[in-house]
N, C-alpha and C positions, 0 to 999 in steps of 0.2 A: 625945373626940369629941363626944360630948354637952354638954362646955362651952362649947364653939366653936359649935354648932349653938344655942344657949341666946344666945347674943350677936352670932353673927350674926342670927336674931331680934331682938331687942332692936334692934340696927342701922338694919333695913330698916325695924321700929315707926317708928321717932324718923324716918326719913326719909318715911315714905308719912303721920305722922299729926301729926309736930311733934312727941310728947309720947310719953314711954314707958309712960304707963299707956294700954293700950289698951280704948277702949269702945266697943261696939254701938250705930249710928249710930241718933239716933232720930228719927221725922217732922218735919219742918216745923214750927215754932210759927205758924200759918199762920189766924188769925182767918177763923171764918165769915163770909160774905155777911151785912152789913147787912140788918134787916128790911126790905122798903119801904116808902116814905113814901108817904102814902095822899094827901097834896096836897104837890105841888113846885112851888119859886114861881121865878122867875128875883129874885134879892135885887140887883143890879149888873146895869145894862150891856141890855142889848147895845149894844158900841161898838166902833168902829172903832180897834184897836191900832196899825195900821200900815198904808200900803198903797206900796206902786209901781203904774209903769206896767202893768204885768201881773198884778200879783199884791194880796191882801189878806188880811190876818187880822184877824176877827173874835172876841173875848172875851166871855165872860160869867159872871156866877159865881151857882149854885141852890144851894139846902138840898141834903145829900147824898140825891139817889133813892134810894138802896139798893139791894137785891135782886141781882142780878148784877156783880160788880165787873167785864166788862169791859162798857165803854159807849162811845161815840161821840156826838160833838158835831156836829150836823147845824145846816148852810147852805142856806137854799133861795133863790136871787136870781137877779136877771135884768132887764133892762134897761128892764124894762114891769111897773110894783106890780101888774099884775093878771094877772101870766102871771111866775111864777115856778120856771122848769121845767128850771131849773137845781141839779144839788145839787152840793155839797161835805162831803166827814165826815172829823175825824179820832180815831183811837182816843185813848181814856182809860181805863187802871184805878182805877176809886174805892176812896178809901180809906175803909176801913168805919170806923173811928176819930174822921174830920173828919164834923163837923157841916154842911159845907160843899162845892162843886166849883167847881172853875172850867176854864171849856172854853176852849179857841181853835183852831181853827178856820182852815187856811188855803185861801181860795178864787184858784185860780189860772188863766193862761188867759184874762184881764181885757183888754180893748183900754183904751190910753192917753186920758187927758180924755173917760170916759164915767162916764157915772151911773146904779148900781146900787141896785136895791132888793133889801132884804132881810128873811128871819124866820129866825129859830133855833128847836131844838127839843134834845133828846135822847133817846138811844136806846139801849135794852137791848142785850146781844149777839144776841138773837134777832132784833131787828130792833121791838122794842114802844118805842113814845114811851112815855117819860115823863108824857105829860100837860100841858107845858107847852111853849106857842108863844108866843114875841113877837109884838109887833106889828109892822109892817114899819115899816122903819128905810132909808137910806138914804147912799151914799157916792160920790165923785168919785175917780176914778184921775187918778195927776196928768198 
């Protein structure tokens, strides 16, 4: 009885774990948050990736911010450079590894053959910019 129970063990191992030597699962190998970078510059861009009738994505690529891996790429634009009261964000996790990020950003809801202006920035999960804004940029829907 005891060999039978001994192998059907062995059994159920190989099936729940792949492998019959059985080990105690262990944390995540899961890199700490970046320290943050005390100046982020925008290094590329802001430019217009793509756009339709309704819709646009906007790219841009900064030195890694650090500090919080999840972060969002904020759009501010609106149809009048002096009244940009419009946003768009999409999420991003940084990778604490790259030296680098790159956002995009899709802003949608757009009317056809109008011209938008815009600035970019980015943001912590709390909701803290980064520190860096463009300058306003500009684009036509087709």
């Amino acid at each position: 009885m005891n060999r039978l129970l001994l192998i059907l063990t062995e059994i159920v191992t190989v099936a729940i774990t792949g492998s019959s030597v059985c080990a105690l699962p262990t944390a995540a190998q899961i890199p700490p948050p970046a320290k943050r970078t005390t100046l982020v510059k925008i290094t590329d861009g802001p430019e217009l990736e793509s756009a339709k009738d309704n819709l646009a994505i906007i790219r841009w690529t900064s030195n890694n911010p650090g500090g919080s891996d999840e972060h969002y790429g904020v759009v501010h634009y609106g149809t009048d450079a002096k009244n940009l009261s419009e946003t768009a964000k999409s999420h991003i996790r940084l990778n604490p590894t790259h030296s680098y990020t790159v956002f995009r950003v899709r802003v949608e809801g757009l009317k056809p053959k109008t011209t938008y202006y815009y600035k970019v920035d980015s943001v912590d999960a709390s909701g803290a910019s980064d520190g860096v804004v463009s300058p306003i940029n500009t684009f036509t829907t087709p």
